[in-house]
C-alpha positions as CSV (number, residue, x, y, z in Angstrom):
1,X,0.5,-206.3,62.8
2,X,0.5,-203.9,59.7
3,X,4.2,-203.0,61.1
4,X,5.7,-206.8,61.9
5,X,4.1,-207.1,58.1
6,X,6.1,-205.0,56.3
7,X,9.1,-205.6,58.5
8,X,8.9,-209.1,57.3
9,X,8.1,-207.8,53.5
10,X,11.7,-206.1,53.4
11,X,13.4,-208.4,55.4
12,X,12.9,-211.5,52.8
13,X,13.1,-209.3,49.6
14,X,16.3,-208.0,50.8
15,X,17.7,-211.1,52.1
16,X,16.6,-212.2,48.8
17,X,18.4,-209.7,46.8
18,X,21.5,-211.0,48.2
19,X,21.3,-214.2,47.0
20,X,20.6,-212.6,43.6
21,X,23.8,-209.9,44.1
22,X,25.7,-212.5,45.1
23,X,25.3,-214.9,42.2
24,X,24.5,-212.7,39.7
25,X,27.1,-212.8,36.7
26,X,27.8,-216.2,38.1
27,X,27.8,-219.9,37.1
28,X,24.1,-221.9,38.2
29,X,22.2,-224.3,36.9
30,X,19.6,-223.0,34.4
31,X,16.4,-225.0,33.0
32,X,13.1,-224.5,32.1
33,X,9.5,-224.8,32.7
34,X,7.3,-226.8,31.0
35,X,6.5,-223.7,28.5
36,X,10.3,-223.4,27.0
37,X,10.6,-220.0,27.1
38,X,10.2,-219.8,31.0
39,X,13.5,-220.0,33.0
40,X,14.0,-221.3,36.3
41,X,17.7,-221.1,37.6
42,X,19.3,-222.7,41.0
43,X,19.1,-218.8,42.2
44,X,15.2,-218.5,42.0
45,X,14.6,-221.6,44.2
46,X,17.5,-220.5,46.8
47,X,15.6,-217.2,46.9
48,X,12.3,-218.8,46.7
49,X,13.6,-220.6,49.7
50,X,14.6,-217.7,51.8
51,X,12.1,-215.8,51.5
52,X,9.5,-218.6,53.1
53,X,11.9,-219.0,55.5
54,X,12.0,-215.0,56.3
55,X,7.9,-215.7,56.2
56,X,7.4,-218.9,57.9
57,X,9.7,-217.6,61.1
58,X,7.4,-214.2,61.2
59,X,4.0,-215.7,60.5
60,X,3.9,-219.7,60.2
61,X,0.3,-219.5,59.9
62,X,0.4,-217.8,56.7
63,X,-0.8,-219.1,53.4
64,X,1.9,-218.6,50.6
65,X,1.8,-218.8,47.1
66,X,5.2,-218.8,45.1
67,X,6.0,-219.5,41.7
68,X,8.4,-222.2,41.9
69,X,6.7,-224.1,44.5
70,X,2.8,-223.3,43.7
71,X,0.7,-222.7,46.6
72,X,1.3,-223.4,50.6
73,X,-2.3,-223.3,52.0
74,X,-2.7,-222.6,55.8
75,X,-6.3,-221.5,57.2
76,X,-4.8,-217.9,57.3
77,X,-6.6,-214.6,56.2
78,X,-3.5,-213.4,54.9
79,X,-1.4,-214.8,51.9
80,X,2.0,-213.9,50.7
81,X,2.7,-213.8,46.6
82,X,6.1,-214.6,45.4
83,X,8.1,-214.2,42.4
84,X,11.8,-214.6,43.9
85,X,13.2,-213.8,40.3
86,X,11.0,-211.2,38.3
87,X,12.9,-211.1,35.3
88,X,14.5,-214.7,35.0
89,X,15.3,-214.4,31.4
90,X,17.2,-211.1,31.5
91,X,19.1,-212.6,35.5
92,X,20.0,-215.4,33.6
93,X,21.6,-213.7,30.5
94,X,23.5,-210.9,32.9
95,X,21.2,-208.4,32.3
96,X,20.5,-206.3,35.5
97,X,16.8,-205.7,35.0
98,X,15.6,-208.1,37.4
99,X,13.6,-207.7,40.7
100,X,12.7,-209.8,44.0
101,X,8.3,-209.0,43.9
102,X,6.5,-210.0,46.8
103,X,3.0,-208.8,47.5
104,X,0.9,-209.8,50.5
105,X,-3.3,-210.3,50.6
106,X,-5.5,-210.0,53.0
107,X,-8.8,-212.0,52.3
108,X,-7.9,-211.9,48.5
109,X,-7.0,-208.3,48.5
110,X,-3.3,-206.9,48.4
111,X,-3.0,-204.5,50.9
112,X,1.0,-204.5,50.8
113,X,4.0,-205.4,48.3
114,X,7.6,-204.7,47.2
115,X,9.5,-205.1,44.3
116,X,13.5,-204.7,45.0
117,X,16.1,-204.9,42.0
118,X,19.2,-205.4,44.7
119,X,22.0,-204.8,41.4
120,X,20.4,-201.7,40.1
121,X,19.6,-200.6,44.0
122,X,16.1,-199.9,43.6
123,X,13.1,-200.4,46.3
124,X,9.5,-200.0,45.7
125,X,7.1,-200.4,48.5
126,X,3.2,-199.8,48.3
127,X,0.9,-200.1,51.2
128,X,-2.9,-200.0,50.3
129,X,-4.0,-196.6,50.6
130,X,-0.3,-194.8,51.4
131,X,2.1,-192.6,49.7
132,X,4.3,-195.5,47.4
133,X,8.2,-195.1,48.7
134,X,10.5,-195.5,46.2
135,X,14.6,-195.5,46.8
136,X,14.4,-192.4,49.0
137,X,11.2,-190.6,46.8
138,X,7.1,-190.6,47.6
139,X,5.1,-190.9,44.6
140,X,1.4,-191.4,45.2
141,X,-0.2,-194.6,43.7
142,X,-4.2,-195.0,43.7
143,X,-3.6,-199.1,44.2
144,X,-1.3,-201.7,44.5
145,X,-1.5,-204.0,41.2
146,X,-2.0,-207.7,42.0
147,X,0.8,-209.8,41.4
148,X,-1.5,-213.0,41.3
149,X,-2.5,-212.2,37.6
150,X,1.4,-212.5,37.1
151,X,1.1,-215.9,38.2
152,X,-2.2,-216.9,36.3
């Protein structure tokens, strides 16, 4: 399981990132949230939708919680934690410094995530209790920082 997990982790962050390559530099509809200064663009709800779709084909009995569309409840043990854009403002102005993050949680803990900036080519994976890999180097992290509190 651990395995088809973090198969499924990269596959939607990097199919993700090439929706945000792809478009990035481009022309999309842009508007915001109901705080002003939180951006939404066309490119974080394609993303958003890929990775589900990347999820949902792996594990469709998985809860997901996303920041676009809010939370996707299934009576699952495991939830996935989406931010499709992590860096909207800067993606939105052309400024490379902008990730795909996607965590997942395992009876509320996270036990696995990524974060993946696909212009700058960098790839952070973390696995509760493992060596973090980073874009070809091992650094050792004592725990994987929840992304929920990035939602909250």
């Amino acid at each position: 399981m651990n395995l088809q997990l973090k198969r499924t982790l990269t596959e939607a962050a990097h199919e993700s990132g090439k929706i945000l390559a792809k478009n990035f530099g481009g022309k999309y509809k842009i508007s915001s949230k109901v705080v002003v200064s939180n951006l939404v663009t066309e490119i974080d709800l394609r993303s958003e939708k890929k990775i589900i779709s990347v999820i949902r084909k792996a594990f469709p009995d998985h809860s997901i919680l996303t920041e676009e569309s809010g939370e996707l409840i299934k009576d699952s043990e495991y939830q996935w934690i989406i931010d499709p854009i992590d860096g909207t403002v800067n993606y939105a102005h052309g400024i490379p410094l902008t990730c795909v993050s996607i965590a997942i949680e395992k009876k509320g803990e996270v036990i696995m995530g990524v974060v993946f900036n696909p212009m700058g080519r960098e790839y952070f994976l973390q696995k509760k209790g493992r060596e973090h890999f980073s874009t070809g180097r091992r650094y050792l992290f004592r725990k994987i920082p929840t992304l929920r509190n990035h939602f909250l």
